[in-house]
C-alpha positions in Angstrom: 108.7 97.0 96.4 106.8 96.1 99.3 109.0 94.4 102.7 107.7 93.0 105.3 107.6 95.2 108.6 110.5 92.4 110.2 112.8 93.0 107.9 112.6 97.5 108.0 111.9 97.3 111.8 116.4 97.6 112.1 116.6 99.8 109.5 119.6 102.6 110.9 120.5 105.9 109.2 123.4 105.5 106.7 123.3 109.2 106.7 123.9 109.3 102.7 121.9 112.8 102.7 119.8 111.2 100.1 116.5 111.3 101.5 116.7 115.1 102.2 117.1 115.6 98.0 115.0 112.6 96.7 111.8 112.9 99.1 109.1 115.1 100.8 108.5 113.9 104.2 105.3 113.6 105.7 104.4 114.7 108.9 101.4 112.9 111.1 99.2 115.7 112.6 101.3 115.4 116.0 104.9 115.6 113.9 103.3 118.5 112.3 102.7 120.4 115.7 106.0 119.6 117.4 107.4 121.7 113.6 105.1 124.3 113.1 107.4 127.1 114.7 110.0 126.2 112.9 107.8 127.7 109.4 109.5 124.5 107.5 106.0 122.9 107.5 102.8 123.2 104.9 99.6 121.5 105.2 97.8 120.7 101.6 94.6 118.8 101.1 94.7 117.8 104.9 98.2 116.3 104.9 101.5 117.8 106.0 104.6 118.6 105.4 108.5 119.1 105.3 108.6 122.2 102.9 111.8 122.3 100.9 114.1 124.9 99.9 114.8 124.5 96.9 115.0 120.7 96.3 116.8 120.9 99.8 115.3 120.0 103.6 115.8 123.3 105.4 116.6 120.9 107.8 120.1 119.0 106.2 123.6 120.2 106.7 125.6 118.6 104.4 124.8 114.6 104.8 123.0 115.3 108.4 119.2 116.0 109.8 119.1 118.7 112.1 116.3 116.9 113.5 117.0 114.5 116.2 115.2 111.5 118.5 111.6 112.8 118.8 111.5 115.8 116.1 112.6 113.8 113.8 109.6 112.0 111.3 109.1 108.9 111.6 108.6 109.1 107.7 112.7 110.2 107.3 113.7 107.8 110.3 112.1 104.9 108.2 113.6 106.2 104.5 113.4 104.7 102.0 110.6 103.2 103.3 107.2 103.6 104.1 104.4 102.7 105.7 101.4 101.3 103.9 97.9 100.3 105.8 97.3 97.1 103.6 100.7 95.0 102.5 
C-alpha cells in the first residue's frame, strides 16, 4: 500500500524488533560508507546492504538497533515504509 509522504513524515520507532527479522535494509552509497567497518555490510548488483545473521540484524539486541541518530538507515528509521521515486 502506497501513503502519501504527509502522513509517514511522523512515523516514531515502536521498537517491536520487527523490522530487524522481517526485512533487509538498504543502505544509500553514503550509509553504506559510514558501516563498512563494522563488516555487517554487502554490496550486490550495485546496491547495499545490512547483512544478516542468520535471519537476525547483527545490529538488534533484543527489541533495540544498536544503531543510533546518524548511523542508523534511513530505510529502518522509516520501517515499514519505504520510499518509492514515482507514487
Amino acid at each position: 500500500m502506497l501513503v502519501p509522504w504527509r502522513r509517514a513524515a511522523s512515523w516514531h520507532c515502536e521498537a517491536c524488533g520487527r523490522c530487524c527479522l522481517e526485512y533487509t535494509p538498504k543502505l544509500t552509497f553514503y550509509e553504506f560508507l559510514k558501516l563498512k567497518d563494522t563488516g555487517f555490510v554487502v554490496e550486490k548488483s550495485g546496491r547495499y546492504y545490512i547483512r544478516k545473521i542468520g535471519r537476525r540484524c547483527p545490529f538488534q539486541i533484543g527489541r533495540f538497533c544498536r544503531l543510533q541518530n546518524d548511523l542508523k538507515p534511513l530505510s529502518c528509521r522509516l520501517f515499514p515504509f519505504s520510499i518509492h521515486k514515482r507514487g
